[in-house]
N, C-alpha and C positions, 0 to 999 in steps of 0.2 A: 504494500500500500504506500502511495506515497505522501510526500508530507502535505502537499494539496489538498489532497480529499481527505484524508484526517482533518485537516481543520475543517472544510465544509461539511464535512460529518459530526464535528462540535461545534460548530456554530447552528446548523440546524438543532442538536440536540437543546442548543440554549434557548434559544427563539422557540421552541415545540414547550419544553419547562414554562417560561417567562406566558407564553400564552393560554397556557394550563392554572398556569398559579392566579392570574388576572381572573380569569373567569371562574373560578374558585369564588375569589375574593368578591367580585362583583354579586355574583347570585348568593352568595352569605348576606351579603351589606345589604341588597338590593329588597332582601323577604325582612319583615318585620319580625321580633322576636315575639313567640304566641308562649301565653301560657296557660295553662288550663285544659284541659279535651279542646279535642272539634266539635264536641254536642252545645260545649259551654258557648263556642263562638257561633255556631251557627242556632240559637236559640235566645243569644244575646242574652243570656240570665243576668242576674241582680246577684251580689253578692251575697245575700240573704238564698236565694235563691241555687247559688251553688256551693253552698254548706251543707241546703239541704238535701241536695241532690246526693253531695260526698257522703252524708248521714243515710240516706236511704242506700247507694250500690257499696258500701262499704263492707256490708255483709253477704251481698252475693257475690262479693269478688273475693273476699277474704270471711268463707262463714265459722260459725265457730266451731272449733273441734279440728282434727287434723284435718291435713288438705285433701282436696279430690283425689289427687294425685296418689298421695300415699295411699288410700284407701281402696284405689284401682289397684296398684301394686301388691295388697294384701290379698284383694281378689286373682291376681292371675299369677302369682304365688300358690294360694291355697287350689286354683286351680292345676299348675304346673308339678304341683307334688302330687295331686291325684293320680293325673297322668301320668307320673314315673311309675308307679303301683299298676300300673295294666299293662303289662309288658305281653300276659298271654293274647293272644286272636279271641278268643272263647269270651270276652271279656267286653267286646264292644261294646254293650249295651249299655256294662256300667260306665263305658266313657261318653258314651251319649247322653248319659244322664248329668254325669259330671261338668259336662258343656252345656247344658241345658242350663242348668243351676246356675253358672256363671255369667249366662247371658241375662238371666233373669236379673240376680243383682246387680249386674251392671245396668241394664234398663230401668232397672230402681233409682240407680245413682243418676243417671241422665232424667229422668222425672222428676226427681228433688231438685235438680238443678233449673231446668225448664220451668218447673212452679216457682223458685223464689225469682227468678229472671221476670215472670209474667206478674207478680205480684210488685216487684219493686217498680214496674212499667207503669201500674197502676197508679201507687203513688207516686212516682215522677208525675205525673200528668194531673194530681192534685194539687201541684206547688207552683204548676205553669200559668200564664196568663192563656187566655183563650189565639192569641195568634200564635203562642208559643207551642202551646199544644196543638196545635193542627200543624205545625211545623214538624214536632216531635213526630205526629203520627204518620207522616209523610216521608220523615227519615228512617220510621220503625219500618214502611210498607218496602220501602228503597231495600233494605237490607232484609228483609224477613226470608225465612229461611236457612240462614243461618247466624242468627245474631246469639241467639242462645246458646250454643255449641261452645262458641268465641266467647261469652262474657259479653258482658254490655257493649252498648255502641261507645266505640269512643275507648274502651279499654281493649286488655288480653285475657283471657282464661283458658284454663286449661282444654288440649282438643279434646273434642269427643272421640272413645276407640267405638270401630265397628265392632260387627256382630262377628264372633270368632269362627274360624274357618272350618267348615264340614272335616271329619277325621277324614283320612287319607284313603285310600280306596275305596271310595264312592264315587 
């Protein structure tokens, strides 16, 4: 290589850096700093109004007692060691059962979840003003489907697991 194209090889690489780094900085400076959800800016709440909102999802997002999570883990634990105990063929049925059982609690655990989601919905939508709530329920209909799953709009929660997989030769 010669010394020529070495440097137009570092001279592009500085001009490529230097107009990366620019438009970095510009779209940071250029977006305003938000703080709060997206539900808060786009509902325009009162600060009264997202106290209450944090008072009411605070327990569907954090409810009491261990987490979702752990508690899925307990379950596919106490399932995963069933299954190790059925090693003979003769034996299917009881892993049919023991899968059964597992999907049940676990559609337990996604129903609890789904009702405190559908009840803190409700009051969200006693603390709105009436343009604010029809706004809400316009964002609930946007997203419905799976809002529940995710935690509220506007946060994260744990994913929902599917329904566990047919045993193997079928």
């Amino acid at each position: 290589m010669t010394k020529t194209k070495l440097i137009v090889i570092v001279c592009f690489c500085a001009a490529f850096g230097a107009g990366l780094g620019t438009g970095v900085a510009v779209t940071r400076l250029g977006a305003p700093p938000r703080h709060g959800s997206w539900l808060e800016h786009e509902l325009n709440l009162t600060p009264q109004q997202r106290e209450q909102m944090h008072q009411i999802w605070s327990q569907v997002i954090s409810p009491p007692g261990p987490p979702q999570r752990e508690q899925r883990q307990v379950l596919q634990k106490e399932r995963d060691d069933a299954i190790r105990g059925l090693l003979k063929q003769d034996q299917k049925a009881q892993y049919e059962e023991v899968m059964k059982k597992y999907a049940e609690k676990l559609a337990a655990l996604d129903e609890a979840r789904k009702k405190a989601f559908d009840e803190a919905v409700e009051r969200t939508k006693q603390i709105l003003t009436e343009s604010q709530r029809k706004k809400y329920e316009e964002l609930l209909q946007k997203h419905a489907g799976r809002h529940w799953r995710h935690g509220p709009p506007g946060g994260h929660g744990p994913e929902g697991e599917k329904e566990p997989p047919p045993p193997r030769g079928e």
